[in-house]
N, C-alpha and C positions, 0 to 999 in steps of 0.2 A: 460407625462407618458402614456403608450398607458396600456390598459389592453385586455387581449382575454377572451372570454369566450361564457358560451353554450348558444342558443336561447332556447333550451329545457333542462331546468337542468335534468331533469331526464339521459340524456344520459352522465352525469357527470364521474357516474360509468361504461362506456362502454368501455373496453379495447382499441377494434378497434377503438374509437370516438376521435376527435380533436374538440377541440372551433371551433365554426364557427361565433362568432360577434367578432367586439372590440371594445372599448369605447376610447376617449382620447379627452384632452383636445386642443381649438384651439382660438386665440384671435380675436379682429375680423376685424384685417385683415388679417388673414389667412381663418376666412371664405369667407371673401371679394374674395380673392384670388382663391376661387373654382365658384365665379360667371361668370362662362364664359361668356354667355351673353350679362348680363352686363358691362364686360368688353369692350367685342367690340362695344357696343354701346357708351360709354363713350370715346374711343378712336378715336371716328370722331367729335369728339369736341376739335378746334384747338388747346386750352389747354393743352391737352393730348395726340397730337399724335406724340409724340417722348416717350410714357412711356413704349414700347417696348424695346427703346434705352438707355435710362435716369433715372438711379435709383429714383435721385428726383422727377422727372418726373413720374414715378410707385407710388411712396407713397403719390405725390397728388391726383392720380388718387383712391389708396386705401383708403385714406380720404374721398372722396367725393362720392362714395360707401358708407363709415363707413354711413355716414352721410344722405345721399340722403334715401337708401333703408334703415335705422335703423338696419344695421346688428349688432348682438352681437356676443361678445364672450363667450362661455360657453363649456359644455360636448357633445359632439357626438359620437355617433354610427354606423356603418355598417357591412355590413355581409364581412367578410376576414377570408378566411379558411389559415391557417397557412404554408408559402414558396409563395403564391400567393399574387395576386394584389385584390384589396376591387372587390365585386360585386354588390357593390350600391351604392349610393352619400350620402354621409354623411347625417343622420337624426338628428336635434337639431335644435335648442343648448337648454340643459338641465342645472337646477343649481348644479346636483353634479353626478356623475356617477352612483351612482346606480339607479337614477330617467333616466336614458337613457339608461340601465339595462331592465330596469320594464318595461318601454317604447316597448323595442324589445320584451320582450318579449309576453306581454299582447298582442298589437295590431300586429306585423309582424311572428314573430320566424315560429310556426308551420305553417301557413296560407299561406307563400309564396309554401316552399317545397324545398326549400334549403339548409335548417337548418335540 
């Protein structure tokens, strides 16, 4: 479940204003799945280099990811203003949405200039 919302609540009340974060949750191979990086470093390891072609082939690769880098799954955050694409990479993993909430907005929301 995705949710949207303000970096600065105060603009909550603002006619003209849209959410500009959203929060949702992702497992962790679907964070794996945003390591690009790592992805292609892992892909020149003979093991792996049909996982482009090879569903099985992709989820050992996502394994060993899970596993190598300690990726979890949990709650993230980024700035997406609403009909658009995210304007950041995902911030987490958090243990529950609102702590990825509090998260944007204590340390990023006003500061960037986005929001």
């Amino acid at each position: 479940m995705t949710q949207q919302f303000y970096s600065d609540p105060s603009r909550e009340t603002d006619t003209y204003s849209l959410p500009d974060c959203r929060v949702y949750e992702l497992s962790a191979h679907e964070a794996a799945e945003l390591m690009e990086d790592e992805i292609w470093e892992a892909m020149k390891k003979p093991e792996f280099r049909l996982a482009s072609m090879n569903s099985r082939a992709r989820e050992d690769l996502l394994d060993w990811i899970v596993e190598q880098y300690d990726v979890h799954g949990g709650w993230y955050w980024d700035f997406c203003i609403p009909g658009c694409m995210p304007d950041s990479y995902p911030h987490g993993p958090f243990d529950n949405p609102q702590d990825a909430i509090t998260d944007c907005r204590d340390n990023w929301g006003m500061d960037l200039g986005t929001c």
